[in-house]
C-alpha positions in Angstrom: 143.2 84.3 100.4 139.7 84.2 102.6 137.7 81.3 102.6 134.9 83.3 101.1 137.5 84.1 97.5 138.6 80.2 97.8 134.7 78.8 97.7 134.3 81.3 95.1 137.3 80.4 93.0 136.3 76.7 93.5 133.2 77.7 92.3 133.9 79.1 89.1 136.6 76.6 88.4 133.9 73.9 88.5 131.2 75.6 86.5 133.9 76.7 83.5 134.9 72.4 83.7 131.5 71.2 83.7 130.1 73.7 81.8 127.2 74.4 84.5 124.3 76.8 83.3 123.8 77.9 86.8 126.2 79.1 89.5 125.7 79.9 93.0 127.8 82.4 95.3 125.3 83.2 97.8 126.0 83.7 101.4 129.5 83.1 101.2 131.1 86.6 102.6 132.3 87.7 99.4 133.1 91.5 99.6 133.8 91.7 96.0 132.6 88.9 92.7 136.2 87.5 91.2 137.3 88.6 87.7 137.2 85.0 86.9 133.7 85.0 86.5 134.6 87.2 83.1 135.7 83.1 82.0 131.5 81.5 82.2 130.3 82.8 78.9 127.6 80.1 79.2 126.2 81.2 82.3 122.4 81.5 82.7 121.9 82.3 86.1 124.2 84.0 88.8 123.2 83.7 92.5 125.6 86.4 94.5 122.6 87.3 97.2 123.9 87.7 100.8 127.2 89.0 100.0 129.3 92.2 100.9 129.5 93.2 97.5 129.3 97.0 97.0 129.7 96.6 93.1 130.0 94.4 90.3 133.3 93.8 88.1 134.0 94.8 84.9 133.9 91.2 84.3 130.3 90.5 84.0 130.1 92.2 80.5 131.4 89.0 79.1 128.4 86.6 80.4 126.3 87.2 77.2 124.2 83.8 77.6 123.1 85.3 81.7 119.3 85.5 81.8 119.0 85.8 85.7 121.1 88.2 87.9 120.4 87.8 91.8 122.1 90.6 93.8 119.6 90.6 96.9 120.9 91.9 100.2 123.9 93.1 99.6 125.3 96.3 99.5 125.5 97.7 96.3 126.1 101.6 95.4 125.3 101.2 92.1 125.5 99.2 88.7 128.3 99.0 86.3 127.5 100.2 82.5 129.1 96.7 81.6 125.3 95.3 82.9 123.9 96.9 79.8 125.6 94.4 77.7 123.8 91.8 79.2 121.3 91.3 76.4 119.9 88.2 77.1 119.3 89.4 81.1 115.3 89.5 82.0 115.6 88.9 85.6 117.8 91.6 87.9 117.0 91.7 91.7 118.3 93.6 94.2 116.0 92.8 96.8 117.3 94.3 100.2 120.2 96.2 98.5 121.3 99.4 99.5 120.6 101.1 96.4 120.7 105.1 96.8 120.4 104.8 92.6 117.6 102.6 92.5 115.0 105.5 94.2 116.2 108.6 92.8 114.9 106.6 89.1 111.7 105.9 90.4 
């Protein structure tokens, strides 16, 4: 397992315990966001910026409380339908992403 999964695992571990609203991911390396994170129903706010990710899991349908989804500079292809469930979602960036989706909807 890299160090990158382990911090990430750690990381989700704690905020499931402690029940902690926010949960950051950012610059650790991660080339993909552990199914795991499918466990934080009461997450608010998800910081994965300056990651490898290319995509999302399937996972991240199940975070109905998440308000604030921070994807920037990474390198993702393109966005799961699961984000569509996200009701409660009113902030998505992607800031720096490589996004070939994001221009042909503009």
């Amino acid at each position: 397992m890299s160090d990158a999964l382990s911090a990430a695992l750690a990381a989700i571990r704690n905020s499931a315990k402690d029940r902690i609203p926010d949960l950051s991911l950012s610059g650790l390396g991660l080339t993909a966001i552990p199914p795991e994170i499918g466990e934080l129903a009461h997450l608010e706010t998800l910081d994965a910026s300056e990651n490898l990710l290319t995509e999302l899991p399937p996972a991240m349908a199940s975070l109905s409380r998440l308000q604030e989804l921070l994807l920037d500079r990474n390198r993702i292809a393109r966005l799961p339908p699961e984000i569509g469930r996200l009701r409660e979602l009113q902030i998505l960036s992607l800031e720096g992403a490589h996004t070939w989706w994001w221009r042909s909807l503009v």
